[in-house]
N, C-alpha and C positions, 0 to 999 in steps of 0.2 A: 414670383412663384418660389424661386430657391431662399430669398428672403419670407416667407414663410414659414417654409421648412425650418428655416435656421431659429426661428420664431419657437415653435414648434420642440426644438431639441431643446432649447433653455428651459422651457413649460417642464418638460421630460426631467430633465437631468437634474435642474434644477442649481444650486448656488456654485457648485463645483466650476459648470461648462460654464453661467458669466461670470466667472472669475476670469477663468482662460480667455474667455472674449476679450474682457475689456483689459487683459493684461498684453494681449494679443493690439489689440486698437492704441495702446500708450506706446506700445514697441514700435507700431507705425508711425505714430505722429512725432515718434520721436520725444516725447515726456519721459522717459528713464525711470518712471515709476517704480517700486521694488517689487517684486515677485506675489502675486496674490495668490499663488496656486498650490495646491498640496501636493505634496512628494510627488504622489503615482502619476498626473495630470505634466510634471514640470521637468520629465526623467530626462531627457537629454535636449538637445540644441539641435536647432533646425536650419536647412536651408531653405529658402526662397523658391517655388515651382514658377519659371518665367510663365507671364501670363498669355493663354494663351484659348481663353474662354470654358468655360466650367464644363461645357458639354465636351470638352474634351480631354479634359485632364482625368487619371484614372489611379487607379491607388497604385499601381504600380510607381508611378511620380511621385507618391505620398508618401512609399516607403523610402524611395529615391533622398529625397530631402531629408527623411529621418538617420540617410545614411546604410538604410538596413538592407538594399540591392544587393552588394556586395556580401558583405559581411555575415547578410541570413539570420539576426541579431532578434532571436526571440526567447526569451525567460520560459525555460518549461520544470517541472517536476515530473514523475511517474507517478501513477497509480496507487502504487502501495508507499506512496512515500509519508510520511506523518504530518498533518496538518503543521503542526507548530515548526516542523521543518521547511515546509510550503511558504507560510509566511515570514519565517525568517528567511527565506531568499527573495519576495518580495519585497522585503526593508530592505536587503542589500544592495539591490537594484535600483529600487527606488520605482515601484511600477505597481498598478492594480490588481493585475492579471495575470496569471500562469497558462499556459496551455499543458495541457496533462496529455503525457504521452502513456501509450503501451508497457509493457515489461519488455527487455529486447534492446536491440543493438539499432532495429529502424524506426526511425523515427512516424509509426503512425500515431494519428491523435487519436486520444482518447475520450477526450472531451476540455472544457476549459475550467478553470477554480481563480475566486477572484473573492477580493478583502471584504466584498459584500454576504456572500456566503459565508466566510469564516463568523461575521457581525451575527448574522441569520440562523447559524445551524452549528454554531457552537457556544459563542456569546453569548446570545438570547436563550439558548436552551440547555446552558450549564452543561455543557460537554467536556470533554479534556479532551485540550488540541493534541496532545503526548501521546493518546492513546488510539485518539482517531485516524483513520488513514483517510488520503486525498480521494479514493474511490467513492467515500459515503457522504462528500458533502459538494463534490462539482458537479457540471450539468453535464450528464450524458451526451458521448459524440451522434445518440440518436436523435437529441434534443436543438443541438450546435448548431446557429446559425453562423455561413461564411460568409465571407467574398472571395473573390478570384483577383486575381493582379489587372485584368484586363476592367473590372469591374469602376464602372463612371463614380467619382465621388460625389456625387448628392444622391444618386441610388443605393449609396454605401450610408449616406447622412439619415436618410427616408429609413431603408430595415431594421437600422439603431434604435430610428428614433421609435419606430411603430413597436419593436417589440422592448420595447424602455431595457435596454441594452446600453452597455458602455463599449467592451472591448468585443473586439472580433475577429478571431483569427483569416491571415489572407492562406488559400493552401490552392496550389495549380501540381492538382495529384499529390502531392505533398508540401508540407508545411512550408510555407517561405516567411512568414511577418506575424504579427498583429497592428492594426492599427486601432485607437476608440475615437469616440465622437469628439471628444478637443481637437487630437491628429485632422480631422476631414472638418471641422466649424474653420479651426483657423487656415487651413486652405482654402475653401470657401468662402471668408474674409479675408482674406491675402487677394484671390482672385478678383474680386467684385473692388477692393481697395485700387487696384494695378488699373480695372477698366476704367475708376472713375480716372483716374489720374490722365489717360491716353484721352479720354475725352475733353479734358480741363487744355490740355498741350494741342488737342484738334483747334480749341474754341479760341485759343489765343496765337493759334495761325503758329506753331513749332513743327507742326507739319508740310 
């Protein structure tokens, strides 16, 4: 079933997510392959969620591993901030998605702005990013789909993938993360990689 799903998000995403698979499945097997992934998909370095069956791992672990528990490490802009400034901190970063915050000192969201939109609703339709502000071209926080920290990772894989979504901000009352569908496939292939491996070491009696 969760190898459906995962089936399912490639359909979705399309060449991006099996990049990250199989760049993801070389890193396992240990073939050193070089990098097949674009910038935004390849942003930082992860660790390892010890395995410990899918129905129980939660994004909470997902950020865990990205490092971002601690640290609270999400790329955002404001509202009135200007497109071409928006995407010039996502080149810097090296990331898809912005979460767009309020005007103000606290940090509520506003909604999310992401390199697809800039392609969509300025690119496509001959806009000046200089001119436009981040309020006219991301998706309303009435629109925002989240997750919660507490939130199971293949129910987080499943609302990506149903509403063809990448990124998704994590927020418990307030912003903590983003995580997108590479972040939760290669954990989901991380996890399923670990169970076969406990099976192989059952079947050859290391237990």
């Amino acid at each position: 079933m969760v190898m459906q799903g995962v089936a399912k998000a490639l359909r979705v995403h399309g060449n991006r997510l099996k990049h990250a698979v199989l760049q993801h499945l070389n890193f396992t097997d240990g073939l050193g392959s070089p990098s097949l992934l674009t910038r935004s998909d390849s942003a930082r370095s992860t660790a390892r969620v010890p395995h410990k069956g899918l129905e129980n791992v939660t994004v909470s672990e997902l950020l865990k591993s990205k490092g971002e528990d601690e640290s609270q490490a999400v790329y955002f802009c404001r509202t009135s901030d200007g497109v071409y400034d928006a995407v010039q901190n996502m080149v810097e970063h090296n990331v898809g998605a912005l979460v767009v915050l309020k005007p103000g000192d606290d940090k509520l969201v506003a909604g999310i702005v992401t390199e697809r939109d800039y392609l969509r609703k300025i690119i496509m339709q001959g806009k000046s990013a200089t001119s436009t502000r981040v309020r006219d071209i991301m998706t309303d926080e009435n629109k925002l789909i989240t997750v919660n920290s507490d939130t199971n990772i293949v129910k987080a894989m499943q609302l990506m993938t149903d509403n063809h979504i990448r990124h998704v901000p994590v927020i418990d009352k307030r912003l903590v993360g983003m995580i997108s569908i590479v972040d939760v496939v290669r954990i989901i292939i991380e996890q399923q990689h670990q169970e076969v491996q406990s099976l192989n070491e059952y079947i050859k009696g290391n237990y």
